[in-house]
C-alpha positions as a Python dict, from the first residue, in 0.01 Angstrom:
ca = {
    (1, 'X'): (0, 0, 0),
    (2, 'X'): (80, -149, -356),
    (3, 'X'): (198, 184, -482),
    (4, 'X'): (401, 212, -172),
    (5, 'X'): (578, -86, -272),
    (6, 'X'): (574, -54, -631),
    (7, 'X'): (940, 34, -670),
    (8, 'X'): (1001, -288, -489),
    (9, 'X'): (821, -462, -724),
    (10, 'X'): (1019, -348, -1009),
    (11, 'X'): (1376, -423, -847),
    (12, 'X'): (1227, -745, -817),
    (13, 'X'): (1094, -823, -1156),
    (14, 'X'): (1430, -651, -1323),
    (15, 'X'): (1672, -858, -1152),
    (16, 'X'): (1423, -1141, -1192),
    (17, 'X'): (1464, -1076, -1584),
    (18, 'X'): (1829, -1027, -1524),
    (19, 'X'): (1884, -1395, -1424),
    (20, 'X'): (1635, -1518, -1737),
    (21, 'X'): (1876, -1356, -1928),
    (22, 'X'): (2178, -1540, -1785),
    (23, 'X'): (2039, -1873, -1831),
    (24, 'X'): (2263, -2020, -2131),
    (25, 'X'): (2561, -1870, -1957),
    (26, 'X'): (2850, -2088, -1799),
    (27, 'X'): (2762, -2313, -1509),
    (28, 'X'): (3058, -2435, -1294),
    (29, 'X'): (3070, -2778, -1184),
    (30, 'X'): (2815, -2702, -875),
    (31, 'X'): (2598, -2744, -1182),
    (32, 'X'): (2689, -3098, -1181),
    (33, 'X'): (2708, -3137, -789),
    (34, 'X'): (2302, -3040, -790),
    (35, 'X'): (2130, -3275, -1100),
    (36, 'X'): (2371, -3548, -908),
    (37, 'X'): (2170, -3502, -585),
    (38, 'X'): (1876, -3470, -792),
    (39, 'X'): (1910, -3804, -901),
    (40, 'X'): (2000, -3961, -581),
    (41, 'X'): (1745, -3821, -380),
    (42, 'X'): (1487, -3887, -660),
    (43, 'X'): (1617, -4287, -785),
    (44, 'X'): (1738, -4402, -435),
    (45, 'X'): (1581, -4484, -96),
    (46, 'X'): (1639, -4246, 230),
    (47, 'X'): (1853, -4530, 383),
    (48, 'X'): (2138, -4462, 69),
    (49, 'X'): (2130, -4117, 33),
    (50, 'X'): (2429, -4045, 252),
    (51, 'X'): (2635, -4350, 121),
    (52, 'X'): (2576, -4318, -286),
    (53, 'X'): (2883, -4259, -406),
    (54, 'X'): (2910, -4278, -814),
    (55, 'X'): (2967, -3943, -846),
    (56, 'X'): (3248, -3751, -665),
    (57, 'X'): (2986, -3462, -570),
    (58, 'X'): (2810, -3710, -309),
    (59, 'X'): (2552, -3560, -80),
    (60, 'X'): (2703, -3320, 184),
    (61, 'X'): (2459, -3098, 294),
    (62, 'X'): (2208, -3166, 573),
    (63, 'X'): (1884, -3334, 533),
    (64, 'X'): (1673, -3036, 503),
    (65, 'X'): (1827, -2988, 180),
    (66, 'X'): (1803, -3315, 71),
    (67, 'X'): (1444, -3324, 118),
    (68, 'X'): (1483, -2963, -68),
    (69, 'X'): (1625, -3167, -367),
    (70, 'X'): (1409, -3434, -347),
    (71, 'X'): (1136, -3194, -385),
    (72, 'X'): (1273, -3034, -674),
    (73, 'X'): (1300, -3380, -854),
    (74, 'X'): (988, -3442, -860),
    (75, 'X'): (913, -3131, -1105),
    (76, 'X'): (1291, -3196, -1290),
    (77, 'X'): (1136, -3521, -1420),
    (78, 'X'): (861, -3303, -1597),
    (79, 'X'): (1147, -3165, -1809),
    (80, 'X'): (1409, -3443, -1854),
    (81, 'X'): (1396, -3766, -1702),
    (82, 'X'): (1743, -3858, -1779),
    (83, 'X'): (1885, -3626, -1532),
    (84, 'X'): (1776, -3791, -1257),
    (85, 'X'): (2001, -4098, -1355),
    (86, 'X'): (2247, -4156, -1045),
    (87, 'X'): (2445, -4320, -1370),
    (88, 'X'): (2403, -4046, -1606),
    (89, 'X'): (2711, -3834, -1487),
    (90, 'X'): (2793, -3509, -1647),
    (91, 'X'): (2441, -3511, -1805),
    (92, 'X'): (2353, -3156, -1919),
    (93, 'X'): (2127, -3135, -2160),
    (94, 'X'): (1956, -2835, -2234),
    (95, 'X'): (1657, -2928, -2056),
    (96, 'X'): (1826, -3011, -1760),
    (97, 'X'): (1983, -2668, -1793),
    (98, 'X'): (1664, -2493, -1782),
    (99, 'X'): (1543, -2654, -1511),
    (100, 'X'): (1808, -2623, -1290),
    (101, 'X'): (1844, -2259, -1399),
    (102, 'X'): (1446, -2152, -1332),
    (103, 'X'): (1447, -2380, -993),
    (104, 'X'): (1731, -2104, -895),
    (105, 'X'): (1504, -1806, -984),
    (106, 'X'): (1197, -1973, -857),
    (107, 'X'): (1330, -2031, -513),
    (108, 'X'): (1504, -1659, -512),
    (109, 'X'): (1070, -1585, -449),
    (110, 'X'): (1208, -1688, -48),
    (111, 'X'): (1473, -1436, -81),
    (112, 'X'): (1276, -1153, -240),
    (113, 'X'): (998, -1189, 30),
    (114, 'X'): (1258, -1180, 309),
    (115, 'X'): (1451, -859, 162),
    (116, 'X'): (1093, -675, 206),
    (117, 'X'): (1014, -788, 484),
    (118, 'X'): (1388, -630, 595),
    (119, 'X'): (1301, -331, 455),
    (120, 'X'): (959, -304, 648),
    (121, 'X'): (1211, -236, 934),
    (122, 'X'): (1409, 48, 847),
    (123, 'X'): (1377, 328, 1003),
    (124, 'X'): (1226, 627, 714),
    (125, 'X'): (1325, 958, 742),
    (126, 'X'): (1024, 1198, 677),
    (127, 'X'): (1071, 1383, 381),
    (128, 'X'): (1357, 1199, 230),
    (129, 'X'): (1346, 1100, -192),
    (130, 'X'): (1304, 749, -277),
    (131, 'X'): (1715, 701, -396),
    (132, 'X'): (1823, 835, -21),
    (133, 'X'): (1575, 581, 137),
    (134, 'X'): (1730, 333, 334),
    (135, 'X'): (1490, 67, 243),
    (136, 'X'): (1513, 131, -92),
    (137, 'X'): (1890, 107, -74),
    (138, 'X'): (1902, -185, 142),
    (139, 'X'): (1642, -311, -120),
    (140, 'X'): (1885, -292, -416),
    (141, 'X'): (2182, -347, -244),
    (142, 'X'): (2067, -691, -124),
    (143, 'X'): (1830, -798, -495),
    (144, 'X'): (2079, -665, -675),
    (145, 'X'): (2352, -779, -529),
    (146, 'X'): (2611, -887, -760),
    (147, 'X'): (2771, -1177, -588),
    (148, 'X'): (2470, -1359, -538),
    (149, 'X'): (2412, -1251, -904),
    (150, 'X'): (2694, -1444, -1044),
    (151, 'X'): (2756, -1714, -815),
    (152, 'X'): (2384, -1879, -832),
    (153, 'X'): (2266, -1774, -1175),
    (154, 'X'): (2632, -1793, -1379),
    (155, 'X'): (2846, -2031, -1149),
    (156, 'X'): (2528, -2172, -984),
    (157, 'X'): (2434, -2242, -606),
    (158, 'X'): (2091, -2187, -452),
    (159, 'X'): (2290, -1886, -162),
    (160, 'X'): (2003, -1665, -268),
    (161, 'X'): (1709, -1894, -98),
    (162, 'X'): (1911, -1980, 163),
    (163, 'X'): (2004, -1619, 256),
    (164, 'X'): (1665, -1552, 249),
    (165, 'X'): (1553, -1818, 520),
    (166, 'X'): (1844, -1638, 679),
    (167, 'X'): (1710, -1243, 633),
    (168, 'X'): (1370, -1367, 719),
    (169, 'X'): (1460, -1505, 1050),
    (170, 'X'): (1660, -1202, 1131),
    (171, 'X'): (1350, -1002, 1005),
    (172, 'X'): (1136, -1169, 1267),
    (173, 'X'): (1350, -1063, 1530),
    (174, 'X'): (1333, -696, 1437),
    (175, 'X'): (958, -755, 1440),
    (176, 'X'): (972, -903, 1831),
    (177, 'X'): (856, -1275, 1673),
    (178, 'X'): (1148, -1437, 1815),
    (179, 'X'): (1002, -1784, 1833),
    (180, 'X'): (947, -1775, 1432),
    (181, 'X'): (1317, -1662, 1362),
    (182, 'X'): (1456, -1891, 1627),
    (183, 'X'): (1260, -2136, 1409),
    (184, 'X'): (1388, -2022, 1119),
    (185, 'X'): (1717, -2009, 1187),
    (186, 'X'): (1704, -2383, 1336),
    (187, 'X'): (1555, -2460, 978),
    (188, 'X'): (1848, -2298, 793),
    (189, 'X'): (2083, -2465, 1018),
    (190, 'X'): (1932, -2773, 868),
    (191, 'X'): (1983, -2651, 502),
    (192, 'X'): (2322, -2559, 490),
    (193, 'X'): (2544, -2609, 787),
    (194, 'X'): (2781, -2396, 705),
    (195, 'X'): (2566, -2103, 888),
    (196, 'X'): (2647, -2287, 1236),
    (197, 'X'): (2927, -1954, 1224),
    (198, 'X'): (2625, -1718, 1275),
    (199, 'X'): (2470, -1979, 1581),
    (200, 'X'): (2666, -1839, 1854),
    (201, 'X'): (2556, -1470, 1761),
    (202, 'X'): (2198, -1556, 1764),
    (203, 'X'): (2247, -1772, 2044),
    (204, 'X'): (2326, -1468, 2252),
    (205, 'X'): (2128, -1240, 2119),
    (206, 'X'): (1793, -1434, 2144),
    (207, 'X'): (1912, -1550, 2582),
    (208, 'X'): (1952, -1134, 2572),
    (209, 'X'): (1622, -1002, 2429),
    (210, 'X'): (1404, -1277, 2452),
    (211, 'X'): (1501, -1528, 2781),
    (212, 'X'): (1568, -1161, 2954),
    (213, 'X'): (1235, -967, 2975),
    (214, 'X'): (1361, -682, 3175),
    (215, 'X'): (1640, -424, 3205),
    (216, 'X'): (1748, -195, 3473),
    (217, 'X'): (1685, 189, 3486),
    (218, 'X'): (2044, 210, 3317),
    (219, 'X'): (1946, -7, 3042),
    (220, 'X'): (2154, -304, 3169),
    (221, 'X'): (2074, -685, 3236),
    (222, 'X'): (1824, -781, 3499),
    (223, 'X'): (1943, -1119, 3623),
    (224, 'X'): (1624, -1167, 3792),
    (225, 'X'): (1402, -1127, 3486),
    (226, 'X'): (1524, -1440, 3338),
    (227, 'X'): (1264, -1678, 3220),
    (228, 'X'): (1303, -2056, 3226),
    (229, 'X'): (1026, -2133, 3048),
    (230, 'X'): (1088, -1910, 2738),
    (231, 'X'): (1435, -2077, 2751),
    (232, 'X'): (1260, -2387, 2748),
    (233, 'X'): (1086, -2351, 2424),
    (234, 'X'): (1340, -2234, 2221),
    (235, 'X'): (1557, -2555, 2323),
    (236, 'X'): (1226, -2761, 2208),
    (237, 'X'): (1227, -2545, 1866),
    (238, 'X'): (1554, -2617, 1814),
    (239, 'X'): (1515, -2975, 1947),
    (240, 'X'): (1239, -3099, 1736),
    (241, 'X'): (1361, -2905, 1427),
    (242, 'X'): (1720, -3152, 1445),
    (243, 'X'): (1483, -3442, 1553),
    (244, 'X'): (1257, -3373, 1276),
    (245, 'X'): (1596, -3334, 962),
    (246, 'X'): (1802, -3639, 1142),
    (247, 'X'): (1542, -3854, 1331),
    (248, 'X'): (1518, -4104, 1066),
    (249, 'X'): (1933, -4095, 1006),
    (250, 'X'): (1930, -4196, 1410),
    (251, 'X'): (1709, -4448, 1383),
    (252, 'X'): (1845, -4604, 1082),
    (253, 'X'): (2202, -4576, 1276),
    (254, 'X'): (2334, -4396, 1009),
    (255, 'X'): (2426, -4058, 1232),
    (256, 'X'): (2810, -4116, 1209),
    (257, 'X'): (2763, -4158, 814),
    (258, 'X'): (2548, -3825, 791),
    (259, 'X'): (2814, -3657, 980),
    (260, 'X'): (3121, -3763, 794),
    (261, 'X'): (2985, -3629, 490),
    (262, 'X'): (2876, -3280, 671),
    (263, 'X'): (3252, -3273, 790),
    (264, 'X'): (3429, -3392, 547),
    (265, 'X'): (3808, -3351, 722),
    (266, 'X'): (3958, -3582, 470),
    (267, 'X'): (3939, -3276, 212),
    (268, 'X'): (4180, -3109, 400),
    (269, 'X'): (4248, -2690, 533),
    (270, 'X'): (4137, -2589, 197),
    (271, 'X'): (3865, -2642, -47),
    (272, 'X'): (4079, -2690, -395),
    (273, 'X'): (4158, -2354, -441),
    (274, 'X'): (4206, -2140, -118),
    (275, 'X'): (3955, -1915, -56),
    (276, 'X'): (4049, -1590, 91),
    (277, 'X'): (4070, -1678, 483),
    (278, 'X'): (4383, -1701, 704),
    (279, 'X'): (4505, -2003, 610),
    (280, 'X'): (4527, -1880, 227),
    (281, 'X'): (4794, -1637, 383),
    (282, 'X'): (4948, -1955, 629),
    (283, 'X'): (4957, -2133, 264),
    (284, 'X'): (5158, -1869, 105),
    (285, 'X'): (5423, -1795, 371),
    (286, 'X'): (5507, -2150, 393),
    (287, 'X'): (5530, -2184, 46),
    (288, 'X'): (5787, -1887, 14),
    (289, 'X'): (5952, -1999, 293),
    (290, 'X'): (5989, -2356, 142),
    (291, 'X'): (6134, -2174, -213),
    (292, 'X'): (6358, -1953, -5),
    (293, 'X'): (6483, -2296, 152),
    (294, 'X'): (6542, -2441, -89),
    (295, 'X'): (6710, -2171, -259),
    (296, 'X'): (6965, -2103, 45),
    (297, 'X'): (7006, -2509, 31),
    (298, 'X'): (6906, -2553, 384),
    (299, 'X'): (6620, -2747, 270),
    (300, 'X'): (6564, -3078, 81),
    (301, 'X'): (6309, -3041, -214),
    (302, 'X'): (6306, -3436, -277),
    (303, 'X'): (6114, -3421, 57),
    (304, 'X'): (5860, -3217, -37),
    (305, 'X'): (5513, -3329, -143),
    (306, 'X'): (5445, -3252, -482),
    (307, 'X'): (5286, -2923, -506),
    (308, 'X'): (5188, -2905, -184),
    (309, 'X'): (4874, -2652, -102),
    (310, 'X'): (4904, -2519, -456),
    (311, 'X'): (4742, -2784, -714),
    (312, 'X'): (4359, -2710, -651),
    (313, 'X'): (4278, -3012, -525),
    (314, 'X'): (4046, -3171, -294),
    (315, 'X'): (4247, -3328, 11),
    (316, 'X'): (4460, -3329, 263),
    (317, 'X'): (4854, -3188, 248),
    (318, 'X'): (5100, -3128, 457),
    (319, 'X'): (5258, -2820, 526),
    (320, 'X'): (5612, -2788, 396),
    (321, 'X'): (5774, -2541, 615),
    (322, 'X'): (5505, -2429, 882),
    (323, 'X'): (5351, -2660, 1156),
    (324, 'X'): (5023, -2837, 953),
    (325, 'X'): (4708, -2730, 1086),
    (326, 'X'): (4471, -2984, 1145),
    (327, 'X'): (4127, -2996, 1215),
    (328, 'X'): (4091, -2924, 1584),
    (329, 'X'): (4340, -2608, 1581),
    (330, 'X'): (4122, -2460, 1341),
    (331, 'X'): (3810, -2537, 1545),
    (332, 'X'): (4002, -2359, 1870),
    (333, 'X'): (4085, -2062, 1667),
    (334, 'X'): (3750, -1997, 1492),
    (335, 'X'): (3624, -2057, 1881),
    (336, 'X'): (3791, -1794, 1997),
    (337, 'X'): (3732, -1547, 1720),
    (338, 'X'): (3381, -1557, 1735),
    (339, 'X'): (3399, -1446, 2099),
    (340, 'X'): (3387, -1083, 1931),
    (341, 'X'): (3308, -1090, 1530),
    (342, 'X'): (3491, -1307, 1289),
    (343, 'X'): (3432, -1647, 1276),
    (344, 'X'): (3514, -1834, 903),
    (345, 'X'): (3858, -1656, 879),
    (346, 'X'): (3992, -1930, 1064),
    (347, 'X'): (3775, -2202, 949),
    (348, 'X'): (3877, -2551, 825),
    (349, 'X'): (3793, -2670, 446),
    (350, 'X'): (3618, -2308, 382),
    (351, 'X'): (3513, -2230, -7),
    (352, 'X'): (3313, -1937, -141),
    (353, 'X'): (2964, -1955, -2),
    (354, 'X'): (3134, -1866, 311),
    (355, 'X'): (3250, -1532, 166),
    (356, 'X'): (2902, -1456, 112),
    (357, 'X'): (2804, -1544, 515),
    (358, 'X'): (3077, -1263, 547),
    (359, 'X'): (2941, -996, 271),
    (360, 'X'): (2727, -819, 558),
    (361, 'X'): (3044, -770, 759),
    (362, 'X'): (3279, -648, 456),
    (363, 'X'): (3088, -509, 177),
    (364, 'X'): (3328, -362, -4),
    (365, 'X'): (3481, -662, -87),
    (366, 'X'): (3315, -815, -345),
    (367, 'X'): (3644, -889, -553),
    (368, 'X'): (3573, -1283, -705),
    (369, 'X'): (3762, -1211, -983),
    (370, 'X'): (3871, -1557, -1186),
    (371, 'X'): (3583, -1761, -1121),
    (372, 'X'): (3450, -1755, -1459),
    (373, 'X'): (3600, -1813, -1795),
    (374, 'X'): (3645, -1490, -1997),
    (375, 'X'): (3321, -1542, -2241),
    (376, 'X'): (3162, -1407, -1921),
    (377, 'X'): (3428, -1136, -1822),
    (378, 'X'): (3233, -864, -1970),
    (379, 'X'): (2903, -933, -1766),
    (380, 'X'): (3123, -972, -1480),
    (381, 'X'): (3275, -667, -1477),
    (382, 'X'): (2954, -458, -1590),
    (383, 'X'): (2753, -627, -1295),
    (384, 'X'): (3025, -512, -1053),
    (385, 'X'): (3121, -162, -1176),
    (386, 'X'): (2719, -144, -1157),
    (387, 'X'): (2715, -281, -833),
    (388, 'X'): (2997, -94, -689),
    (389, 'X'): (2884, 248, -807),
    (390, 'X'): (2543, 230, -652),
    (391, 'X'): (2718, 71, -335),
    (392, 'X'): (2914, 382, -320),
    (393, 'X'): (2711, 642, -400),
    (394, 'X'): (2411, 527, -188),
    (395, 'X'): (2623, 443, 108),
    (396, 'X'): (2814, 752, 84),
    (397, 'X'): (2483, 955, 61),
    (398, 'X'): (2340, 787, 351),
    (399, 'X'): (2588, 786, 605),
    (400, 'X'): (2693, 1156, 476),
    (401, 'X'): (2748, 1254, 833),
    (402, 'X'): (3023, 984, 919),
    (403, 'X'): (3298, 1106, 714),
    (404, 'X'): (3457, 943, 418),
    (405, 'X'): (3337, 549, 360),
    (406, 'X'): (3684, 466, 297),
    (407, 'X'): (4045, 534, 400),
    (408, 'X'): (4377, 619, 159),
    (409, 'X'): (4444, 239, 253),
    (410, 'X'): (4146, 88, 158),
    (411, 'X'): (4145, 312, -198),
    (412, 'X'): (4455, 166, -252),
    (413, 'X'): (4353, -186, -205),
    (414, 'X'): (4050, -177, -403),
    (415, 'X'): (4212, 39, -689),
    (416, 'X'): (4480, -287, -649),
    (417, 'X'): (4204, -488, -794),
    (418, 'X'): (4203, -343, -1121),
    (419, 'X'): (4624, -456, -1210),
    (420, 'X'): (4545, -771, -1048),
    (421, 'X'): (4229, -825, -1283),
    (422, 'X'): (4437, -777, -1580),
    (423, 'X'): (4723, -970, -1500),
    (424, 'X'): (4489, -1285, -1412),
    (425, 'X'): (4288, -1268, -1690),
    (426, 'X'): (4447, -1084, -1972),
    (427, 'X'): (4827, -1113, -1897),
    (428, 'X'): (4904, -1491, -1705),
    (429, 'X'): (4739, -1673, -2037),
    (430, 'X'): (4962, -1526, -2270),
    (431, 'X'): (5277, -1657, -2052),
    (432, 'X'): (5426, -2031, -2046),
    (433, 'X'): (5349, -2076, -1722),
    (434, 'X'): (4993, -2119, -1809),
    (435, 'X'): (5029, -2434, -1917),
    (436, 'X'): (5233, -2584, -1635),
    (437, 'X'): (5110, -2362, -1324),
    (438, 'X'): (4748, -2257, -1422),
    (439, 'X'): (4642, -2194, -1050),
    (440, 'X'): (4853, -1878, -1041),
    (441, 'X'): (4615, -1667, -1108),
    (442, 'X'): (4342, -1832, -892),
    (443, 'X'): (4665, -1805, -580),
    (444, 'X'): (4707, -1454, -636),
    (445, 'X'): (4367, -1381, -593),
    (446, 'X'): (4313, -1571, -288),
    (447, 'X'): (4579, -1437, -128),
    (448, 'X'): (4535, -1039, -236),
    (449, 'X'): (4159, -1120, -105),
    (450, 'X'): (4304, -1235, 208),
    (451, 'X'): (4462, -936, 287),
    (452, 'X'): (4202, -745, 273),
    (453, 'X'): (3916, -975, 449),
    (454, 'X'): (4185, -1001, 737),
    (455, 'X'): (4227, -611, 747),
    (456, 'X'): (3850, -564, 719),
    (457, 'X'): (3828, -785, 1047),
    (458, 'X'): (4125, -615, 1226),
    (459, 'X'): (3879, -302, 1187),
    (460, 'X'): (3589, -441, 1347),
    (461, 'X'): (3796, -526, 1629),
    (462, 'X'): (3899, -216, 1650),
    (463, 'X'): (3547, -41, 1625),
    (464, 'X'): (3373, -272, 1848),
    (465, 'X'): (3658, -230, 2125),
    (466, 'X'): (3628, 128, 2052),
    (467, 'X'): (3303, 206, 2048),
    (468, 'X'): (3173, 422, 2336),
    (469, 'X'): (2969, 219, 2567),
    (470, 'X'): (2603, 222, 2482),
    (471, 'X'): (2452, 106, 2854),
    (472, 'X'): (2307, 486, 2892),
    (473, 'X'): (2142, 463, 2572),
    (474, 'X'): (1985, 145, 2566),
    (475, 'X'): (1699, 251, 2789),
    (476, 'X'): (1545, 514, 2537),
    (477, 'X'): (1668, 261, 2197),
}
């Protein structure tokens, strides 16, 4: 069994080094946003966790990851006690650096068990070398993976744990333990809101294939084979899991609190720069169409708020042009589009980690180009011409029977990227405009990623509403 698994074991311990190696690199200020919730889970009492607010990065996340950070302070104060100063803002010493860096790799261990356990479910063809192995490409393709890669261990988030509470819960489902992954995924919920997008799918899929324990001849839904009780104890899994992460927030009466900070409106549609959803195109067209107002003198510019959508900040603005969108329209529209598959491209305040919730959906769009400065420009672009050969080569030898993986469109898009790439980081900081509009580059990007995020979901649309229907075959699958 080991020497089954022992290429496994080496993907794991090279990226593993991979991430050692990237330890001194840049950190964003996410960096920041985690030693502050070190401190304040570790210096303050439960009761003022939700309402510290020295620093700007105040707690957001739900309690489960509080208690996450809480735990991790108690082996940060082994390396430097200083950073667990609520006062001690900005503090990043080098100590602090390599904690914060190795609590990263150390809690990747969550996502490397859950990519195997993945893998124990693909389906092996008989006879087939270890490089056209699906699990071995899945097994790359998901360690390897070069956003994760550069947005917890350069710009630095903890996405790879969580995504691994995620794959393990959808692992247990593969493996018929349905109660364990609806467990799971209650526990994730609990981590990092920001997966309530992917509740509705499992929602459905769990009343389907686990609530449901029959089907027809045909392979559709028995209606009498529903089971109350199995309904039952999912609702108390995912009962007493919410009791459990805001019971003490209740009885404290600090729910409201807790849930301000978990929705935190008063940032407004976009989290400082736009990330690549609909609203970064809504953004743009009513910014041309305020220039182009302006320009034909049918509009006032004294009337418009200074740059408006465009400075990278952190709250709310009103639309020039174009009806503002608040809150509740975005809520309807994300409603509605996860009837059928996309669900963040409408989504209010939305920033990257959401682009990762998406990287199942659209994996050819790994484009987060400008996030770094350029003294990490060459690892970026090595880790993602890496990336993106293997992606295509083991994709393209896997589904060799489906035709071409892409489309003249989609070549063009991504062959886009490369122009685009050099203007934003080679060209723009040469100009003047640098100086006085240095979110240009960080705009274009958005807004090229847009396009292609909201043409990726205009094909699954189509496919899904094209697909044959699979009632027949359900039976025998």
């Amino acid at each position: 069994m080991i020497a089954e698994w022992s290429w496994f074991v080496a993907l794991a311990f090279g990226v593993s080094f991979i991430k050692c190696l990237l330890i001194n690199a840049y950190h964003s200020t996410d960096f920041e946003v985690h030693r502050n919730w070190l401190a304040v889970t570790h210096s303050l009492p439960v009761s003022q966790w939700y309402y510290e607010s020295t620093s700007e990065w105040t707690l957001d996340y739900p309690p489960f990851f509080a208690w996450f950070e809480y735990g991790l302070s108690h082996f940060a104060k082994y390396f430097d006690k200083e950073m667990l100063v609520v006062q001690n803002l900005n503090y990043a010493s080098p100590a602090t650096v390599l904690f914060q860096r190795l609590s990263v790799i150390f809690t990747d261990l969550v996502f490397i068990y859950a990519v195997k356990e993945c893998c124990k479910c693909c389906r092996e063809d008989k006879g087939k070398d270890l490089l056209g192995k699906s699990s071995f490409i899945l097994a790359t393709l998901l360690l390897w993976n070069f956003g994760l890669l550069i947005v917890d261990h350069i710009h630095f988030q903890y996405n790879g744990f969580l995504f691994g509470v995620l794959l393990l819960s959808v692992a247990r489902h593969f493996q018929k333990r349905h109660l364990e992954g609806a467990l799971l995924f209650a526990v994730l919920l609990n981590l990092k809101h920001i997966y309530l997008y992917v509740a509705p799918a499992y929602g459905i899929f769990l009343l389907r294939c686990f609530c449901f324990t029959q089907n027809n001849a045909d392979g559709s839904l028995q209606w009498r084979s529903f089971s109350p009780l199995r309904l039952v104890a999912l609702g108390l899994i995912v009962l007493s899991t919410f009791a459990v992460s805001f019971g003490p927030f209740i009885v404290k009466g600090q729910l409201q609190q807790v849930i301000s900070r978990l929705f935190p409106f008063k940032r407004g549609l976009c989290h400082a720069y736009w990330a690549p959803n609909i609203w970064a195109l809504y953004n743009i067209a009513d910014k041309a169409l305020s220039i182009l107002g302006v320009k034909l003198k049918l509009l006032d510019m004294s009337k418009f708020s200074k740059a408006s959508m465009t400075g990278g900040l952190v709250q709310e603005f009103q639309h020039s042009v174009l009806p503002s969108v608040s809150p509740l329209i975005t809520l309807i529209c994300t409603l509605l589009s996860i009837l059928d598959a996309p669900d963040s491209l409408f989504a209010y305040n939305i920033y990257l980690s959401i682009i990762f919730v998406k990287k199942m959906k659209t994996p050819f769009l790994k484009a987060l180009f400008t996030l770094f400065p350029t003294t990490e420009l060459p690892i970026k672009i090595l880790l993602m011409l890496l990336f993106t050969i293997f992606s295509f080569s083991s994709l393209t030898k896997l589904f060799s029977k489906s035709g071409p993986l892409l489309n003249s469109v989609e070549v063009a898009y991504l062959l886009g990227l490369v122009p685009l790439e050099l203007i934003c980081e080679f060209v723009y900081p040469l100009t003047s405009w640098q100086h006085t509009l240095p979110f240009i580059p960080l705009l274009l990007t958005s807004v090229y990623c847009a396009l292609g995020v909201l043409y990726s979901f205009i094909r699954l649309y189509l496919s899904v509403l094209a697909a044959p229907s699979t009632t027949g075959k359900a039976k025998s699958q």
